[in-house]
C-alpha positions as CSV (number, residue, x, y, z in Angstrom):
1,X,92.7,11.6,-5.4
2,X,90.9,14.5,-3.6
3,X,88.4,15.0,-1.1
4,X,86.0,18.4,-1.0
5,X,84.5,18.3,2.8
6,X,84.2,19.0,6.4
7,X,87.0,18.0,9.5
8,X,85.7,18.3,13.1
9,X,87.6,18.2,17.0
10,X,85.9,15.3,18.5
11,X,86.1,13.9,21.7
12,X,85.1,10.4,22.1
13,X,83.9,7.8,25.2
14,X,83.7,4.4,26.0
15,X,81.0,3.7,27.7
16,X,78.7,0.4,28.6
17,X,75.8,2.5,27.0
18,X,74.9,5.8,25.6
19,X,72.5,7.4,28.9
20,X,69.3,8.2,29.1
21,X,67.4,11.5,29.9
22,X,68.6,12.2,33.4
23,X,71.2,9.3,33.7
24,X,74.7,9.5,35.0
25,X,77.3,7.4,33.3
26,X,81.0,7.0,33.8
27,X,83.4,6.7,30.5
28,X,85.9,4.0,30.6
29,X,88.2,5.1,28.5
30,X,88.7,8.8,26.4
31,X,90.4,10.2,22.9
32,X,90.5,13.0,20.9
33,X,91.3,14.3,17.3
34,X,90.9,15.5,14.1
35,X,87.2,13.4,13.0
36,X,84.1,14.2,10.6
37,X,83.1,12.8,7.4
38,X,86.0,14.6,5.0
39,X,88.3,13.8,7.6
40,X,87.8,10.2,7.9
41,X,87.6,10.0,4.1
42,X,91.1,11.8,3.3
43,X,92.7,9.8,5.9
44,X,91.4,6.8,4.3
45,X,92.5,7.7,0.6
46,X,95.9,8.4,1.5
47,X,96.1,5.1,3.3
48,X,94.8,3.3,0.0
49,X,96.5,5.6,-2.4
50,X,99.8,7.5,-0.6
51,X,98.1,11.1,-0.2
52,X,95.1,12.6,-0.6
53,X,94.5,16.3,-1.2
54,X,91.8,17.8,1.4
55,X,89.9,20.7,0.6
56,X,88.4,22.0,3.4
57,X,88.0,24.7,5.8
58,X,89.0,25.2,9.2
59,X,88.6,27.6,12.6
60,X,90.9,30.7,13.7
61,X,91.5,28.7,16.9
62,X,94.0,26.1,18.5
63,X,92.0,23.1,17.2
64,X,91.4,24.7,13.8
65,X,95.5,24.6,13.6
66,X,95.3,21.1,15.6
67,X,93.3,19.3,13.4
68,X,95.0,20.3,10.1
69,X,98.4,19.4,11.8
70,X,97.1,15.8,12.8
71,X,95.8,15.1,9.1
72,X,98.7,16.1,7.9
73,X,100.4,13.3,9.8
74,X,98.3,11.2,8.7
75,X,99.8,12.0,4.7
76,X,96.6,14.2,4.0
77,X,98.1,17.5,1.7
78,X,95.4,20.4,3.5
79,X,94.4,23.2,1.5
80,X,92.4,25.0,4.7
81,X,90.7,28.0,4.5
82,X,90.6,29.4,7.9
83,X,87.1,31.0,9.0
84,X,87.0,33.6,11.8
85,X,85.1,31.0,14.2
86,X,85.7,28.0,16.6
87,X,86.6,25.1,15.1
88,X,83.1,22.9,14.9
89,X,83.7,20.2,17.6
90,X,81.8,16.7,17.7
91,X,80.9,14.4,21.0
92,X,80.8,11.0,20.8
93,X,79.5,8.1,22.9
94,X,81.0,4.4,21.8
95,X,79.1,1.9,23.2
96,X,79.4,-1.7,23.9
97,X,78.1,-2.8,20.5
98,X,80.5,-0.3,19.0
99,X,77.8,2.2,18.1
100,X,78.6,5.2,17.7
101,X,76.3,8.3,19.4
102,X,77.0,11.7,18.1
103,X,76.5,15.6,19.1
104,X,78.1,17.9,16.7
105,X,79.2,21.4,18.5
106,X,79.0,24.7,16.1
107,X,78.3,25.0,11.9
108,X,79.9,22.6,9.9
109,X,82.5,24.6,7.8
110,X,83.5,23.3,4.0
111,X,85.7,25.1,1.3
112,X,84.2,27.5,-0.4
113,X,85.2,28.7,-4.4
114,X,86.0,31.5,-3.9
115,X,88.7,30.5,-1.2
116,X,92.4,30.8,-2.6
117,X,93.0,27.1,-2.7
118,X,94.6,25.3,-5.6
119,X,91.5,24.6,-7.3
120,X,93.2,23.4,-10.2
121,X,94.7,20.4,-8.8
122,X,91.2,18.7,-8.8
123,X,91.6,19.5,-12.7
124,X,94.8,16.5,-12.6
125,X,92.5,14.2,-10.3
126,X,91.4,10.5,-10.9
127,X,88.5,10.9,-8.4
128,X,87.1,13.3,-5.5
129,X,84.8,12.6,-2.6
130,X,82.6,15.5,-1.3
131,X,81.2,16.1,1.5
132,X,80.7,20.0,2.0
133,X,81.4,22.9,0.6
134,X,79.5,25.9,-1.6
135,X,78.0,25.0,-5.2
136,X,81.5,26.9,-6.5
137,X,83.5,24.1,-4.9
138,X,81.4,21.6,-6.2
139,X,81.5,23.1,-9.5
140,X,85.5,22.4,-8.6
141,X,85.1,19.1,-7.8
142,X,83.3,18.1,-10.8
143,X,86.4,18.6,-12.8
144,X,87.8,15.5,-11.6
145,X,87.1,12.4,-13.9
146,X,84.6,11.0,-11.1
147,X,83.1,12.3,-8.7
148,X,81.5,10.5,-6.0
149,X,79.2,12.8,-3.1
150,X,77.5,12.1,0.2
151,X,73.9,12.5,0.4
152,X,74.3,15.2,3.2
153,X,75.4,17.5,1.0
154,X,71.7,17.2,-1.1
155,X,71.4,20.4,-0.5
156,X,74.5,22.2,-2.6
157,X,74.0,19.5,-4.7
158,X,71.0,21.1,-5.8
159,X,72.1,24.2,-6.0
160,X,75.1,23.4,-8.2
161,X,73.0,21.6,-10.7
162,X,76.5,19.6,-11.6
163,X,75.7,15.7,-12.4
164,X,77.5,13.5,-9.8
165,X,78.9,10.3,-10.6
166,X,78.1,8.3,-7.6
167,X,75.5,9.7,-5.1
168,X,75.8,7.8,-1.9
169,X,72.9,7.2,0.7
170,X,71.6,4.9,2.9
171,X,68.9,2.5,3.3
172,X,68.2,3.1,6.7
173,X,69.3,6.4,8.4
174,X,66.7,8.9,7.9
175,X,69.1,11.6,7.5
176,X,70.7,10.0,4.5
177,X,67.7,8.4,2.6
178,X,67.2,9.2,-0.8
179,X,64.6,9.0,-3.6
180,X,65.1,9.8,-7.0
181,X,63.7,13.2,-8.4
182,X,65.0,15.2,-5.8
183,X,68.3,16.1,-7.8
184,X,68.6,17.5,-11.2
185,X,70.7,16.3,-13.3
186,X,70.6,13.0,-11.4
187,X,73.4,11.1,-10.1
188,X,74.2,8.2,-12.7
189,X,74.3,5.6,-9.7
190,X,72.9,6.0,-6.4
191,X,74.5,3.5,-3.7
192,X,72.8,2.5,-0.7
193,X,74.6,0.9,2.0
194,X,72.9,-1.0,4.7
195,X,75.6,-1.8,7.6
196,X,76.8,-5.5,7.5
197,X,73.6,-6.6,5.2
198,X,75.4,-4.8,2.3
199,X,73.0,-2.0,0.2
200,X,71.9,-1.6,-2.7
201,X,72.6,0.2,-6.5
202,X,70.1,1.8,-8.4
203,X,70.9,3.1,-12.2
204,X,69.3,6.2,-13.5
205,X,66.6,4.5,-14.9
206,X,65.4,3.3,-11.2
207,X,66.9,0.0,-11.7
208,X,67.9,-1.4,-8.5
209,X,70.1,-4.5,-8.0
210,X,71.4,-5.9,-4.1
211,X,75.1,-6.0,-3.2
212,X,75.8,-8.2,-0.2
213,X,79.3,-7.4,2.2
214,X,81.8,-10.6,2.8
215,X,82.3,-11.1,6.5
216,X,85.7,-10.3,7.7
217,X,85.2,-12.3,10.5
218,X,87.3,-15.4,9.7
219,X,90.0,-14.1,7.7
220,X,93.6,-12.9,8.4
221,X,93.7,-9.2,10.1
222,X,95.0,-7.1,8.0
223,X,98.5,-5.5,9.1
224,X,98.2,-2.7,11.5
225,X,100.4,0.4,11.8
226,X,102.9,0.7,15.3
227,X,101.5,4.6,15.4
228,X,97.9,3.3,15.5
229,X,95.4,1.2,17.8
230,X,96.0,-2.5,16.4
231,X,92.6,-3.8,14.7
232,X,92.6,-6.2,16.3
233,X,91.3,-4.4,19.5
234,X,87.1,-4.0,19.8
235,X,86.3,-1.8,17.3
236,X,83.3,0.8,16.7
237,X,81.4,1.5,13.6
238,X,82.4,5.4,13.9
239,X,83.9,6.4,10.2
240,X,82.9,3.2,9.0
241,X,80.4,4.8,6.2
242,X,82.8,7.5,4.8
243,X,85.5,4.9,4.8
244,X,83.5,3.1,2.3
245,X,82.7,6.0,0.4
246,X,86.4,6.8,0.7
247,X,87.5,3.1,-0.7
248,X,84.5,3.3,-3.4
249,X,86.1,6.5,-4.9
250,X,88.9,5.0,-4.3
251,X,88.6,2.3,-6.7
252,X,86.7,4.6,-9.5
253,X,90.2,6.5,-9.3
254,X,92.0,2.9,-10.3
255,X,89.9,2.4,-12.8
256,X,88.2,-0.3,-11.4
257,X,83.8,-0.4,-12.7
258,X,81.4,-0.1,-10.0
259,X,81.2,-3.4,-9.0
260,X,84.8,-3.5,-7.9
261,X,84.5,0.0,-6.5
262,X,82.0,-0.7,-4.3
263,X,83.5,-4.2,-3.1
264,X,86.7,-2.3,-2.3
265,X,84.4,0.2,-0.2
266,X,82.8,-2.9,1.2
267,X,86.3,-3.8,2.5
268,X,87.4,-0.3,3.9
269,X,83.9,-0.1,5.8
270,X,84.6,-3.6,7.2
271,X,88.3,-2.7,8.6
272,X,87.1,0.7,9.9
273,X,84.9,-1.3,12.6
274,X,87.9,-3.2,13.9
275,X,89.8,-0.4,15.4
276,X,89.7,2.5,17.0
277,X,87.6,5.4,16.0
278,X,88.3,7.4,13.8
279,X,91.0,5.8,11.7
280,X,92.4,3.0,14.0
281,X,91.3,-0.1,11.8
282,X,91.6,1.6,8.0
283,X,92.9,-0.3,5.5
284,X,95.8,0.5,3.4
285,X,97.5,-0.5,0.2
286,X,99.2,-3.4,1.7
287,X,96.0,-4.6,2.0
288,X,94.9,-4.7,-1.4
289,X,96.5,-8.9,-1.6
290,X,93.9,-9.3,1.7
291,X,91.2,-7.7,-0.3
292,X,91.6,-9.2,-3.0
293,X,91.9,-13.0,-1.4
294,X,88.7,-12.0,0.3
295,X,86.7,-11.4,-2.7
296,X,88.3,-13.7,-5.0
297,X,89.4,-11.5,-7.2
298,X,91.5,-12.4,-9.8
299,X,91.7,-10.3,-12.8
């Protein structure tokens, strides 16, 4: 499985709250790494799946190298163009409800297709996830069997004019709303997740039908890695909404329908609030028996 998208530098606070204009407030506790919505995605395919490849682009700088090193850790295969620019940065406030609060530094930067990346890998791939990136490299992506996109990305997805599997939104942040109309062809399913409520999924007809999340809250933790925060630590909701998208392609890649896609994104959304931003609480194949048990699945 692949990901098309964008990987930022981000430097993240605790604090009690996020300030106001003209307040002074002291962090309790500070980390930094490789974060962003095609970063948090990989990471979370190749902690479901054993790899991911991650097309993306990167800066000319220390944390353009930085961030494609700590991926790579992470068992994320980079294919980076490098742009003659700083690596886009992010700030981030985590509160005491686990919000997160967010100032991106510099252009988001995504793969373009006319970059000298292996293009034709996405060719030999059960499912991408994009982010960013120019029409050509959606034009790439759509030679995977599905492809799943984010709504922030409405605006090469008009451009490419490529039909998208799976379009996903929100039913509450204004930046990722969507109606239909605004894309043609149009996306055979939009998803609309709504935090902890669940969301919703609307055919191509305008159909739309509720899907409700299962609380994690009283069942086993999953297992957590020794080179990560436990999850079992207060968590955030930072990554928590491209780790779903990350699980739903995910489970379009197994062959799973769209029910079971989305309940497995369900799950990875739920894990990513109990740990540490941005990867700390992700789920991972061993906790596909957990997943399972959760939502009673049985076939």
């Amino acid at each position: 499985m692949a990901v098309v998208g964008h990987v930022e530098f981000a430097e993240f606070v605790s604090v009690a709250m996020v300030p106001e204009a003209g307040d002074i407030v002291h962090d309790r506790e500070g980390w930094s790494g490789a974060a962003g919505g095609g970063a948090v995605a990989a990471v979370q395919v190749a902690k479901m799946t054993g790899g991911c490849d991650f097309f993306t682009a990167v800066g000319d700088d220390d944390l353009g190298a930085g961030v494609a090193a700590e991926l790579g850790r992470h068992g994320v295969f980079v294919h980076a163009a490098q742009r003659e620019v700083a690596q886009r940065r992010a700030f981030v406030f985590i509160d005491d409800e686990g919000e997160r609060t967010i100032t991106t530094i510099g252009q988001r930067q995504g793969a373009e297709g006319r970059d000298p990346l292996p293009w034709a890998v996405l060719g030999e791939t059960d499912a991408v996830y994009f982010t960013a990136g120019d029409a050509e490299a959606l034009r790439r992506a759509r030679q995977a069997r599905h492809l799943v996109a984010t709504v922030r990305a409405r605006a090469t997805l008009a451009e490419a004019g490529v039909k998208v599997d799976v379009l996903v939104a929100s039913e509450n942040d204004k930046g990722e709303r969507f109606v239909r109309g605004g894309l043609d062809p149009q996306p055979t399913w939009v998803v609309r997740t709504d935090g902890a409520r669940g969301g919703t999924v609307e055919d191509i007809d305008g159909n739309v039908v509720p899907w409700q999340t299962r609380s994690l809250a009283n069942q086993p933790v999953p297992g957590d890695s020794p080179t990560e925060p436990p999850v079992t630590e207060p968590g955030d909701h930072y990554g928590a909404g491209d780790s779903f998208a990350a699980g739903l392609t995910c489970g379009l890649g197994m062959g799973f329908n769209l029910t079971r896609a989305i309940e497995l994104g369900a799950y990875c959304g739920a894990c990513a609030t109990r740990g540490r931003a941005p990867f700390g609480g992700q789920a991972t194949a061993a906790d596909l028996p957990h997943w399972r048990e959760v939502f009673g699945i049985t076939d």
